[in-house]
C-alpha positions, 0 to 999 in steps of 0.5 A: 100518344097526346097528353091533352092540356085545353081549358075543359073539365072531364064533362066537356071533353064528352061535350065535344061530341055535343058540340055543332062542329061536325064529326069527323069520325066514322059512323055515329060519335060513340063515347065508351064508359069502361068499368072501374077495374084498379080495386074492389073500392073504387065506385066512382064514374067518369060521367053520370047519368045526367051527363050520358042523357044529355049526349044521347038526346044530342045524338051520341051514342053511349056504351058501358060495360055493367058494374055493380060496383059502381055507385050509380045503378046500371039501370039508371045509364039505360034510362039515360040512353046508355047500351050496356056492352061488354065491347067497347071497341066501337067507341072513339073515345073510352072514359074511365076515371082509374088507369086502364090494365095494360092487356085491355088497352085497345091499339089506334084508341083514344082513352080518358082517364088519370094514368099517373104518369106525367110525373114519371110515376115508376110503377105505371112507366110500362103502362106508358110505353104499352100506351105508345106501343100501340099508337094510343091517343091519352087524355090524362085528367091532370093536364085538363088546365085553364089558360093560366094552367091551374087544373080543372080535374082534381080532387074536390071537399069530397075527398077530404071528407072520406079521407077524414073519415077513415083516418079516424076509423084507423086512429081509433084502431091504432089506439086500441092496439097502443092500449088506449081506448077511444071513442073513434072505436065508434066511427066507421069506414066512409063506405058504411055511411049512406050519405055524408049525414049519417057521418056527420051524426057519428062524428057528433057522438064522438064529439060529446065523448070528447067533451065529456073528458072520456080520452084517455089520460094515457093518450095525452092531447090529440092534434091533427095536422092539415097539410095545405088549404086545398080542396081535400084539406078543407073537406077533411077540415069540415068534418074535424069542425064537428068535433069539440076542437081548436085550432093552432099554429105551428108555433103553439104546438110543443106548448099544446102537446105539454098543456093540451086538454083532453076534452077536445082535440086540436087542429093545426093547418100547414102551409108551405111558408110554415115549414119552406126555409130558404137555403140562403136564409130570409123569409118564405116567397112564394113566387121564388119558391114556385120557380126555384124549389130546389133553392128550398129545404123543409123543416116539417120533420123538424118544426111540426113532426117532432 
């Protein structure tokens, strides 16, 4: 087994197929696209129609088991030149974007997908040694990296968004268990909206509630913390924008959860210099952070979580 770590993204592992240096494989170059199989929500793919027509004009073949889960139709791969097959087992590489079931993995393969194992991740160890077992070649997602080692497969804005989203359905659920009636009742799961402006229109209802002081008094002042400034932080930042809202440092957060008003909410962004301490004493660096993490202690429990 191989953990891949080249400059390329998801597309131009497939893109390899496409290239003009020849194919060394038997037969015609066969990607397989498996169906989503982790749980009943995950609907995403790990190449698109447009991606799966540029290889078949390229000449590479396409299969891909039927799923009507996934969120591009089925019709829309075979337009592409994509073969709907429930046998993947002529493909030399089998793309997928969640872990494969230990009992459908196919010995002497090469499969594409986050196995959530070069962390040495507990619950996927037996996956791992099933993978080596039967001689399986694993690009994992993680380790796609550019010359300088930053990752090209992550998750993106979009993450933030649907994360954002559902936080407030499950607030507003939380609240109303707590006794406290919100208008984040009205916001719905990501799944119910068919595109991120119906969201955001819902999101804006909720925002005039707010601005027209009808939270709670019970509640006291709403902060949501945003830990980090990566993609998925800023996405969900995106959406908390449309809300009646102002943003604060960490300092500033025991004086907004006294005097906080209630016509709006608050936002906080949390980087690692805001609660990394050295154990030594001094301020953050981040370059002695990076290569002695160990040397580090945090005080987010202490200094954001009180």
């Amino acid at each position: 087994m191989r953990f891949l770590s080249t400059g390329q993204s998801v597309r131009h592992i497939a893109q390899r197929f496409q290239s003009s240096k020849p194919f060394h494989g038997r037969g015609t170059p066969t990607i397989g696209i498996r169906r989503e199989t982790v749980n009943a929500w995950e609907r995403r793919a790990p190449l698109a129609p447009t991606h799966v027509k540029r290889l078949t004009k390229s000449g590479v073949n396409v299969l891909i088991q039927p799923s009507n889960r996934r969120a591009y139709p089925i019709q829309d791969y075979i337009s592409a030149g994509a073969i709907v097959r429930e046998d993947l087992s002529e493909a030399h590489i089998i793309m997928s974007v969640k872990s494969v079931p230990i009992d459908q993995l196919i010995p002497n393969k090469t499969y594409a997908f986050f196995s959530h194992t070069i962390k040495a991740q507990q619950d996927n160890m037996e996956m791992l040694d099933t993978i080596l077992q039967r001689n399986i070649r694993l690009l994992d997602y993680e380790k796609i990296v550019d010359d300088k080692g930053k990752r090209l497969v992550m998750f993106g804005k979009w993450a933030g968004n649907a994360g954002f989203i559902d936080i407030l359905h499950g607030i507003g659920l939380r609240l109303l268990a707590l006794g406290h009636n919100t208008p984040f009742l009205h916001m719905g799961l990501a799944h119910n909206y068919n595109d991120s402006h119906m969201a955001i229109n819902a999101l804006r209802d909720i925002g005039y509630e707010i601005a027209l002081d009808r939270m709670p008094r019970s509640l006291g002042p709403l902060i949501f913390v945003f830990t980090g400034s990566g993609n998925v932080s800023q996405g969900a930042r995106e959406l908390f924008e449309h809300l009646p809202h102002e943003y604060v440092d960490v300092a500033t957060l025991p004086k907004v959860a006294q005097k906080g008003q209630l016509n709006k909410v608050y936002g906080c962004v949390v980087t690692r210099k805001d609660h990394f301490v050295p154990k030594h004493g001094g301020p953050f660096n981040k370059a002695e952070f990076e290569q002695s993490p160990d040397s580090y202690t945090s005080k987010f429990a202490t200094e954001v979580n009180r």
